[in-house]
Backbone as CSV, one residue per row, in Angstrom:
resi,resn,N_x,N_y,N_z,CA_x,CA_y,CA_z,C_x,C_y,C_z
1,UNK,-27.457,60.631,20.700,-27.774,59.515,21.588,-28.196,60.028,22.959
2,UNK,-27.504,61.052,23.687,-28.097,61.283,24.819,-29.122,61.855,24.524
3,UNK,-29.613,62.598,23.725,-30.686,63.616,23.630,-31.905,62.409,23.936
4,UNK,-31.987,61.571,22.757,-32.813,60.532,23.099,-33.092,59.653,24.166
5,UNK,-31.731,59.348,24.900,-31.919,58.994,26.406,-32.687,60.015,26.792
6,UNK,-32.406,61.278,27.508,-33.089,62.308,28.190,-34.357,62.168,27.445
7,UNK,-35.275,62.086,26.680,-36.658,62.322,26.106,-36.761,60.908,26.985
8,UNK,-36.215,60.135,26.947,-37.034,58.657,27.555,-36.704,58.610,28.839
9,UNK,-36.084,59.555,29.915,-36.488,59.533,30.762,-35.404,59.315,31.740
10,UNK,-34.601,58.807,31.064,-33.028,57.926,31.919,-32.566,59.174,32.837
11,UNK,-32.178,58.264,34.154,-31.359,59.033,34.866,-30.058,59.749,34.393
12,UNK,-29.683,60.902,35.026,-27.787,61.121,34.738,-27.057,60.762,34.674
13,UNK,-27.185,59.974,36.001,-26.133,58.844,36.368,-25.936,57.622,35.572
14,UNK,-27.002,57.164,35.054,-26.611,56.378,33.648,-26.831,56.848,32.561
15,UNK,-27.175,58.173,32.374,-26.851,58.374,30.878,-25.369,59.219,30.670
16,UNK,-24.998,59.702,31.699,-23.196,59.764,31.932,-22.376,58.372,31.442
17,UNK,-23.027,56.875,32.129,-22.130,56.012,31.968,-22.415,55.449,30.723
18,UNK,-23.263,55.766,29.902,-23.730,55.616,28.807,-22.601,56.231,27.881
19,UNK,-22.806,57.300,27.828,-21.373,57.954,27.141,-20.287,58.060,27.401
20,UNK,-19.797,57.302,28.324,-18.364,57.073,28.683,-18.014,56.093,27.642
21,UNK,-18.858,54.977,28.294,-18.980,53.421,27.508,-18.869,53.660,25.780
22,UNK,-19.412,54.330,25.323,-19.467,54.429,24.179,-18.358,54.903,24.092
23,UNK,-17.795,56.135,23.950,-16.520,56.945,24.086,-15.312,55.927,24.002
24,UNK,-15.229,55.197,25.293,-14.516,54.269,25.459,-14.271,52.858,24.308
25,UNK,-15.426,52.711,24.191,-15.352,51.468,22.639,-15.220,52.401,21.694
26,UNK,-15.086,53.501,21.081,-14.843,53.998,19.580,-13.157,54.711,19.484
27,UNK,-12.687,54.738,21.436,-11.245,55.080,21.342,-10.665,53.607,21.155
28,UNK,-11.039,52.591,21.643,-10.634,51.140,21.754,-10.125,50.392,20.046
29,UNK,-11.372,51.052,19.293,-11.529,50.726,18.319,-9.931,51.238,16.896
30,UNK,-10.391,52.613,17.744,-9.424,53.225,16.593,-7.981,53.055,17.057
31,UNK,-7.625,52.864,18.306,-6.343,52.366,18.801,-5.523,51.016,18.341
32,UNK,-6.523,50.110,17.729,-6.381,48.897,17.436,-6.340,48.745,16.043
33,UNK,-6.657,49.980,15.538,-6.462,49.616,13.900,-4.757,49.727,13.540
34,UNK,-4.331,49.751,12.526,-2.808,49.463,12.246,-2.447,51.377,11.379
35,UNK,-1.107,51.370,11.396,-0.634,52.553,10.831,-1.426,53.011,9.182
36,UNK,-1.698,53.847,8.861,-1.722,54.181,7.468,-0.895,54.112,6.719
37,UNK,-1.344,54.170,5.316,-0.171,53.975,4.266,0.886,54.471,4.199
38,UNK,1.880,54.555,4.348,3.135,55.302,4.097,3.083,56.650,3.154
39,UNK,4.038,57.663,3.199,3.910,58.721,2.480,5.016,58.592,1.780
40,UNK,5.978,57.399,1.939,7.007,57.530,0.730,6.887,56.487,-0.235
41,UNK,7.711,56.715,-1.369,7.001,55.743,-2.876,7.162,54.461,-2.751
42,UNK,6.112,53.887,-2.848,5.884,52.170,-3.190,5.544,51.407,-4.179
43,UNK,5.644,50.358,-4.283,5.316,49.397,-5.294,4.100,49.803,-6.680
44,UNK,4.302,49.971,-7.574,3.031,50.361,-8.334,2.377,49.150,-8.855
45,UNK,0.832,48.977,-8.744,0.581,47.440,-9.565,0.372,48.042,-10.984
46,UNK,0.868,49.383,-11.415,0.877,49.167,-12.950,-0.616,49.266,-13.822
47,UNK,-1.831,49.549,-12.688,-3.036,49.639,-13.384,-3.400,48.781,-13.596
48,UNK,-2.915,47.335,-13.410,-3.346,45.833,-13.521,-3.735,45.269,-12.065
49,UNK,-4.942,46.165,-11.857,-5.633,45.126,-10.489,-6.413,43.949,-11.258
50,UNK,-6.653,43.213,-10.253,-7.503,42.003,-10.505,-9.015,42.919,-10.601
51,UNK,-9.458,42.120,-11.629,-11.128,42.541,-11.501,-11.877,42.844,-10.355
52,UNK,-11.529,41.432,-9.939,-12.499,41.872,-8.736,-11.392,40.963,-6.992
53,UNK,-11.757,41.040,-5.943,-10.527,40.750,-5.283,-11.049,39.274,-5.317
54,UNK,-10.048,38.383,-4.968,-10.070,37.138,-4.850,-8.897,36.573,-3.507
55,UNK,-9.722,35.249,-3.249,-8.487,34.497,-1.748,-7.913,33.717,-2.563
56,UNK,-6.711,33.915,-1.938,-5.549,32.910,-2.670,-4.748,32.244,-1.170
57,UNK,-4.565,30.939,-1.215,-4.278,30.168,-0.283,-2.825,30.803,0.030
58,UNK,-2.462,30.952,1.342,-0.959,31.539,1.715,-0.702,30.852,2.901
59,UNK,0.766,31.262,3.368,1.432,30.697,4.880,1.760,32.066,4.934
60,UNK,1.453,32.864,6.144,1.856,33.982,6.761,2.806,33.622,7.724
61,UNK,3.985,34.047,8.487,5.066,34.028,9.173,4.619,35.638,9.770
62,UNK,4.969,34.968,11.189,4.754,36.728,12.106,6.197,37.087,12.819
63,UNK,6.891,37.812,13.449,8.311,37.889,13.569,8.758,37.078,14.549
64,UNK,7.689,36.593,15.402,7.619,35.710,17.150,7.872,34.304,16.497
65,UNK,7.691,34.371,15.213,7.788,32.944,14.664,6.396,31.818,14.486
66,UNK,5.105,32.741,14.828,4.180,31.668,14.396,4.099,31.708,12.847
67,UNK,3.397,30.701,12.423,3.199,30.133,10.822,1.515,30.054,10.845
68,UNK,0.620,31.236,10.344,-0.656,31.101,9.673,-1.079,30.496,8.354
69,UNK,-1.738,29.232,8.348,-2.071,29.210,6.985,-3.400,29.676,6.670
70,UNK,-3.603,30.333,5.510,-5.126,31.328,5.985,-5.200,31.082,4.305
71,UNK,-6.487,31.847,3.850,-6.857,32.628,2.854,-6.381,33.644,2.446
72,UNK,-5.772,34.395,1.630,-5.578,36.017,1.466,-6.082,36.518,0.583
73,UNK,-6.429,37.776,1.009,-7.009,38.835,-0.146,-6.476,39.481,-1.036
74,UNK,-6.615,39.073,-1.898,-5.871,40.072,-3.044,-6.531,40.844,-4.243
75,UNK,-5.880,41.959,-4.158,-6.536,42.921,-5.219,-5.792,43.543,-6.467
76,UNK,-4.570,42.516,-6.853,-3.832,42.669,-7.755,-3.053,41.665,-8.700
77,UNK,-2.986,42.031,-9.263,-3.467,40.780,-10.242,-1.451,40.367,-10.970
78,UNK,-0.711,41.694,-10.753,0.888,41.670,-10.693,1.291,42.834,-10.163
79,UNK,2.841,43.029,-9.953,3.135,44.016,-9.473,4.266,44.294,-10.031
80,UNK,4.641,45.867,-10.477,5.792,46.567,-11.214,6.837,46.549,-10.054
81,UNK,7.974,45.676,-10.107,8.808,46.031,-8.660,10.150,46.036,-9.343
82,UNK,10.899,47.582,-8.600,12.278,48.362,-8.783,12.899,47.227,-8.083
83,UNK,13.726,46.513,-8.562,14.820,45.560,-8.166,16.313,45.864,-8.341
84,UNK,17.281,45.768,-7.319,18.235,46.198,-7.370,19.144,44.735,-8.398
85,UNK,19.768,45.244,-9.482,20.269,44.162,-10.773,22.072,44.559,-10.127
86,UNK,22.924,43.667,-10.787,24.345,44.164,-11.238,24.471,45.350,-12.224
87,UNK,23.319,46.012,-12.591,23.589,46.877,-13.670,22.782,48.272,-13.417
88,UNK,22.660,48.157,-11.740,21.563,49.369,-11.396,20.124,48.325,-10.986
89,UNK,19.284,49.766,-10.689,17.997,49.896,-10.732,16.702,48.919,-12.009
90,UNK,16.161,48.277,-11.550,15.668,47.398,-13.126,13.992,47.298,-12.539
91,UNK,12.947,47.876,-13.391,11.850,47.762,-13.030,11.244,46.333,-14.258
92,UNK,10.405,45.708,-13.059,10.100,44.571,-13.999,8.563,44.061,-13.781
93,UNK,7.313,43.841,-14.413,5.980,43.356,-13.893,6.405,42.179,-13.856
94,UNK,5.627,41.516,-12.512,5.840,40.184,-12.362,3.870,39.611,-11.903
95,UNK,3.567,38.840,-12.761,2.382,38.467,-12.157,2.159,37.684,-11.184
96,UNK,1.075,37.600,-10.197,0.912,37.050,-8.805,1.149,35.658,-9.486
97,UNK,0.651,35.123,-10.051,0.780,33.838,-10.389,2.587,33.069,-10.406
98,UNK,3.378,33.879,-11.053,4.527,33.596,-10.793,5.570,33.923,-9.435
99,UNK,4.928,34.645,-8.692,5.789,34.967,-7.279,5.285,33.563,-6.123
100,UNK,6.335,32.732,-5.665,6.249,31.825,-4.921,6.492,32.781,-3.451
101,UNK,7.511,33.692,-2.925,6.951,34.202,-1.775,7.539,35.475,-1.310
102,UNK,7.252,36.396,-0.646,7.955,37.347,-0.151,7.938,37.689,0.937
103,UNK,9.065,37.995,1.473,9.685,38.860,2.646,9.840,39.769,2.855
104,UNK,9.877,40.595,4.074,10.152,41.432,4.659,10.999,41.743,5.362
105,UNK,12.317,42.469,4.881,13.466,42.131,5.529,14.049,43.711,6.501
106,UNK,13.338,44.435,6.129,13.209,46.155,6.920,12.521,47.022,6.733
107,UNK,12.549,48.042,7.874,11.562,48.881,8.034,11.865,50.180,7.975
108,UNK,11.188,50.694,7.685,11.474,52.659,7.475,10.537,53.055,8.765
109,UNK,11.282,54.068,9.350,10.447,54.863,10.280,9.626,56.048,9.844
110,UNK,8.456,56.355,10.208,7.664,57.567,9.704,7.310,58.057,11.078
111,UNK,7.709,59.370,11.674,7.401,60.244,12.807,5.779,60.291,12.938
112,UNK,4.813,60.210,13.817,3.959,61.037,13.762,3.522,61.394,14.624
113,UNK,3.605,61.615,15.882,3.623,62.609,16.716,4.145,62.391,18.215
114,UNK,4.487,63.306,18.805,5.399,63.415,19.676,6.647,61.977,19.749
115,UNK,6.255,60.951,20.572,7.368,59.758,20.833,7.061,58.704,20.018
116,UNK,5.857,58.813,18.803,5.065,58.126,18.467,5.205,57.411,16.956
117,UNK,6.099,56.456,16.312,6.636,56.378,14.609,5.651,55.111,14.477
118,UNK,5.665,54.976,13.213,4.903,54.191,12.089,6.360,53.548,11.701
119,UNK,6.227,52.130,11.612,7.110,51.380,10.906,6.921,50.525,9.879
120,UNK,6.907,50.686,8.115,6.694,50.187,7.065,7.516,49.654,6.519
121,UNK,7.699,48.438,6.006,8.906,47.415,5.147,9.143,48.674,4.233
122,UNK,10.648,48.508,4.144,11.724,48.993,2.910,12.501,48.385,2.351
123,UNK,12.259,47.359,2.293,13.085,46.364,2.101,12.950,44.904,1.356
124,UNK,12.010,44.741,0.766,11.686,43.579,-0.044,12.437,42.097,-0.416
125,UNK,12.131,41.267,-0.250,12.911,40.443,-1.525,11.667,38.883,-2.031
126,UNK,12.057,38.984,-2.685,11.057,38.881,-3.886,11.159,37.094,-4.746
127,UNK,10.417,36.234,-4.137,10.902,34.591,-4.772,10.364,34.188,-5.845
128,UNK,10.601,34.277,-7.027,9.515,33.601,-8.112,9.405,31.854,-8.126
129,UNK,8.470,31.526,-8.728,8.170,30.561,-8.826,9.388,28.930,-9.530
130,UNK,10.378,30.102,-10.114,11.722,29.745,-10.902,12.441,29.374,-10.397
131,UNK,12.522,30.167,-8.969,13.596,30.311,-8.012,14.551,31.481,-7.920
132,UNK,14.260,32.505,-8.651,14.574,33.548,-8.971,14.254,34.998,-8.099
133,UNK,15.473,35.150,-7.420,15.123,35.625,-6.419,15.458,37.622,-6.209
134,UNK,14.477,38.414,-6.309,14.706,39.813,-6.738,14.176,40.332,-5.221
135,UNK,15.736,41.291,-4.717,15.352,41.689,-3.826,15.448,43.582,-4.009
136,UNK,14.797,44.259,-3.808,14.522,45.900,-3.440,14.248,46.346,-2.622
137,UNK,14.760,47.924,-2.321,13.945,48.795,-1.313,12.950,49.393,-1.718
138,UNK,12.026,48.818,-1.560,10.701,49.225,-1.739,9.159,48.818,-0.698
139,UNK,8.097,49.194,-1.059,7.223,49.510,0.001,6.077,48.725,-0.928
140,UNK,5.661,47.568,-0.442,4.457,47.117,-1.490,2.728,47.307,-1.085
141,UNK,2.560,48.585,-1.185,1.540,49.523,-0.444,0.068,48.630,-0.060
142,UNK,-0.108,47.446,-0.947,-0.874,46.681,-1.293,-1.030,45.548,0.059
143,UNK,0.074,45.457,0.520,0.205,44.365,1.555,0.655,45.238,2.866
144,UNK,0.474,46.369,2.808,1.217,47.079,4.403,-0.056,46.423,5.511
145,UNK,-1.224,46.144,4.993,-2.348,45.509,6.022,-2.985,44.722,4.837
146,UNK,-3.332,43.137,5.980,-3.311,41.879,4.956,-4.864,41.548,5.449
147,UNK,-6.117,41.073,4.795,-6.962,40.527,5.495,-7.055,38.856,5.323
148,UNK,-7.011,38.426,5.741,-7.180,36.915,6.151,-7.999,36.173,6.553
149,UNK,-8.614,35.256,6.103,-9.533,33.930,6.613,-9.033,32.967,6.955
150,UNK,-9.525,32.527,8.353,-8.838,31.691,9.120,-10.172,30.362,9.474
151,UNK,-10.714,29.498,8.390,-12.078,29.329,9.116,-13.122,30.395,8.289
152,UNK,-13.612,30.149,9.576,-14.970,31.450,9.106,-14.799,32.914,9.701
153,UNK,-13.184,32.856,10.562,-13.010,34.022,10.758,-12.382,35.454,9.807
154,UNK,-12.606,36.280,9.576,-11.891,37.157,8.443,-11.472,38.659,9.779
155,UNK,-9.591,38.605,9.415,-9.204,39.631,10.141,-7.798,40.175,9.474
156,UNK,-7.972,41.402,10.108,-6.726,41.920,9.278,-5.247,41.693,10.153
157,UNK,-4.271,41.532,9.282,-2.616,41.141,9.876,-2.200,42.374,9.072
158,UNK,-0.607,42.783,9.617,-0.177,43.835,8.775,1.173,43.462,9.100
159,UNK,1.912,44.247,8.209,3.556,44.064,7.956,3.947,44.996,8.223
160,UNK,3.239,46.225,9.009,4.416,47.414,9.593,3.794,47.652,11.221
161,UNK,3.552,48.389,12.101,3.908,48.343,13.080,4.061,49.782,13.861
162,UNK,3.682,50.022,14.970,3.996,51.037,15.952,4.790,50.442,17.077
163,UNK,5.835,52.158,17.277,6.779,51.647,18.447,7.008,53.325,18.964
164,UNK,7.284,53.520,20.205,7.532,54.557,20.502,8.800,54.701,21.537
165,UNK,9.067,55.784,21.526,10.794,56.427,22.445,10.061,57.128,23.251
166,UNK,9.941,56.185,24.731,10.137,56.101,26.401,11.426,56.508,26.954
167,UNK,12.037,58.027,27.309,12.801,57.983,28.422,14.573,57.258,27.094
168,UNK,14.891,57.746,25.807,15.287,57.303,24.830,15.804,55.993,24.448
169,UNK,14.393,55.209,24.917,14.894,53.857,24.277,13.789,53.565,23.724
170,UNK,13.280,52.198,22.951,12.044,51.890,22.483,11.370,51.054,23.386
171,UNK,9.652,51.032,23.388,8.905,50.710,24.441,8.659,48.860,23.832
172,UNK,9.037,48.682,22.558,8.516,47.697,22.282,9.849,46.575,22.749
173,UNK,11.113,46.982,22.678,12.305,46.094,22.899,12.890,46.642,23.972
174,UNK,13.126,47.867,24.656,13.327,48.295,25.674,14.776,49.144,25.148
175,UNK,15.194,48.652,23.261,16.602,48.838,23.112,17.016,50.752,23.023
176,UNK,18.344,50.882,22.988,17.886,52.420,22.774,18.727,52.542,21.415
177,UNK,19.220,51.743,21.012,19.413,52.206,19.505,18.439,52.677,18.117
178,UNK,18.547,53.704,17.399,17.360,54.275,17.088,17.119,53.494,15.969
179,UNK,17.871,52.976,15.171,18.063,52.145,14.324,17.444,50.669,14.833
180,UNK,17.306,50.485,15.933,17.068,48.908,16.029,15.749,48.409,15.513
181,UNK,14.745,48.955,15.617,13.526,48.613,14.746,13.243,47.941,13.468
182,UNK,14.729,48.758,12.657,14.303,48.437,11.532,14.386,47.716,10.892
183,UNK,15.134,46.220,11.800,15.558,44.654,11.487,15.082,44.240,12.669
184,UNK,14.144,44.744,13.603,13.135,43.555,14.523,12.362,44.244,14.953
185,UNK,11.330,43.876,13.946,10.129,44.304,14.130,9.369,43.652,15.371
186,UNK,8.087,44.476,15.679,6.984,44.115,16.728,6.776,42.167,16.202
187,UNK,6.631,41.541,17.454,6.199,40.431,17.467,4.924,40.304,16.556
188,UNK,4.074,40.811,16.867,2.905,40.259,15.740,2.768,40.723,14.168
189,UNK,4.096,41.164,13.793,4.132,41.564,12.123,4.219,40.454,11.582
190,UNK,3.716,40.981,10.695,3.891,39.676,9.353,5.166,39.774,8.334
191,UNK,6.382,39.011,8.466,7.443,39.123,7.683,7.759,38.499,6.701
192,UNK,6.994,37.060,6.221,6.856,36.907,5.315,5.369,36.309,4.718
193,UNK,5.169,36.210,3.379,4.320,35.659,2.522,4.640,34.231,1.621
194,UNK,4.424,33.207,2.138,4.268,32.395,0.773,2.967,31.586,0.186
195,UNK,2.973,31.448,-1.464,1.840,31.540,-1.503,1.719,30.086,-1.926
196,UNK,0.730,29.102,-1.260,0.569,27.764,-1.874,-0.228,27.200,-2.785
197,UNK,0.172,26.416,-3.863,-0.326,26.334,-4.978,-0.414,24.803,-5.038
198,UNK,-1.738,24.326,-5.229,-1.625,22.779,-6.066,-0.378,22.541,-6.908
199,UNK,0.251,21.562,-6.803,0.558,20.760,-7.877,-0.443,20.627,-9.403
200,UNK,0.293,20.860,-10.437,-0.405,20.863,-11.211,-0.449,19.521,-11.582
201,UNK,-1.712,18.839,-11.680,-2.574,17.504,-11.873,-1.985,17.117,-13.087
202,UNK,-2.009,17.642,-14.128,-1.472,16.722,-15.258,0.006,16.209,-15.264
203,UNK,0.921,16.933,-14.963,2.299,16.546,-14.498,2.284,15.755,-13.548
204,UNK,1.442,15.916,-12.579,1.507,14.593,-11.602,0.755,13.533,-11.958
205,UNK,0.162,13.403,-12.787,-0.394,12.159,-13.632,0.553,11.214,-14.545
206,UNK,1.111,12.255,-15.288,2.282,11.792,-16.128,3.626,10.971,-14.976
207,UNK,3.866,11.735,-14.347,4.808,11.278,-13.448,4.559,9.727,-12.970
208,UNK,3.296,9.720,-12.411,2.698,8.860,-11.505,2.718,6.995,-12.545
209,UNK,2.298,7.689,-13.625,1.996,6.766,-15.104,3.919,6.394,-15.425
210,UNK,4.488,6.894,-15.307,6.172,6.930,-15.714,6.216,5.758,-14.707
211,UNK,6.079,5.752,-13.365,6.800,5.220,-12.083,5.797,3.743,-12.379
212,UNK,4.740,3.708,-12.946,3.995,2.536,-12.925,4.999,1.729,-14.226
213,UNK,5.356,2.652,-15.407,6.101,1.793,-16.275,7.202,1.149,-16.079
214,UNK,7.868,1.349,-15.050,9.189,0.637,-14.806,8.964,-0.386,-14.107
C-alpha cells in the first residue's frame, strides 16, 4: 500500500497517517474478536453435523441479565454429552431437536500470556424437551462463539470471555479471589440458550376442537 501511495505522488506526512490508520483498524479488529477454542476436551457432535448450517429460533441470556431473541446458527444436528448419572460418568447422543435449553453454569481458566486468561464454560447443564435435566463438566466447543441474527443484523455472541490479574486482583470485577471468575462471568457472556419451538399445530387443533365440544 505505501509503495503505491509513493508512485502516486502522496506526501509523507500523509502517507505516514495512512499507515497508522490502517495499523490501527486491523489491531482494533483483532482485539475485538473473542478467545479461541479451548485446548481441553469438549463436547463431541459424534460426526453427526447438520448438512448444511441452518437458524433455529433461540432466547440468548447474557450474565448482566439482558434476554436476546435472535436467530442461531447451527452446525449440528446432536450432540454426544458425558453427563454426570448416580452410577458415574454416562455418555448419551441427544438430538438438537430434543434439547429445550442450556446453561452455563462455569468457567475454566486457560493462561495465555503474561496477566492475560481465556475463560470457557465447564460446566454444562443440559434441559430436554421432557424435562429431563443432564448436567456435566464439559465444554460444548460448538457454542464457545454463537452467530446471531437480530433483524438483518448477523453478529457473533460468545459464552467464554477474557479477564486479566491487575496488581492481584481481576480487572473485570476488581475481586482478588482467583477462583471468582469462574461463577461470574464478564457481563456480556452468554449463559444461557433456549431454544423456541412452535407449538405443534395438530395438537393444538385437537385441543382447540375438545374445548369447542363441551
Amino acid at each position: 500500500m505505501s509503495a503505491l501511495l509513493r508512485r502516486c505522488g502522496v506526501p509523507g506526512s500523509i502517507l505516514l497517517a495512512a499507515v497508522l490508520s490502517y495499523a490501527l483498524l486491523f489491531a482494533a479488529e483483532e482485539k475485538s474478536s473473542g478467545p479461541k477454542d479451548p485446548v481441553s476436551p469438549s463436547v463431541d457432535t459424534g460426526g453427526k453435523e447438520a448438512e448444511r448450517q441452518s437458524w433455529v429460533r433461540a432466547a440468548l441470556v447474557r450474565a448482566h441479565g439482558e434476554r436476546i431473541e435472535c436467530d442461531l446458527l447451527v452446525s449440528f444436528a446432536s450432540l454426544d454429552l458425558v453427563m454426570t448419572t448416580d452410577k458415574g460418568p454416562a455418555k448419551k447422543s441427544v438430538p438438537l431437536a430434543e434439547i429445550s435449553s442450556i446453561e452455563f453454569v462455569r468457567w475454566k481458566a486457560q493462561k495465555r500470556r503474561n496477566n492475560e486468561y481465556a475463560f470457557y464454560h465447564s460446566e454444562t447443564r443440559v434441559t430436554l424437551a421432557d424435562r429431563t435435566v443432564m448436567t456435566g463438566a464439559m465444554n460444548i466447543r460448538a457454542l464457545n462463539r454463537l452467530r446471531v441474527k437480530c433483524g438483518d443484523r448477523v453478529r457473533s455472541l460468545y459464552t467464554c470471555f477474557f479477564d486479566y490479574r491487575d496488581k492481584d486482583s481481576w480487572r473485570n470485577s476488581g475481586r482478588k479471589e482467583m477462583e471468582f471468575p469462574e461463577t461470574n462471568p464478564h457481563g456480556d457472556t452468554v449463559v444461557s440458550i433456549t431454544f423456541l419451538r412452535e407449538p405443534d399445530a395438530g395438537l393444538l387443533d385437537l385441543f382447540i376442537k375438545g374445548l369447542k365440544k363441551k
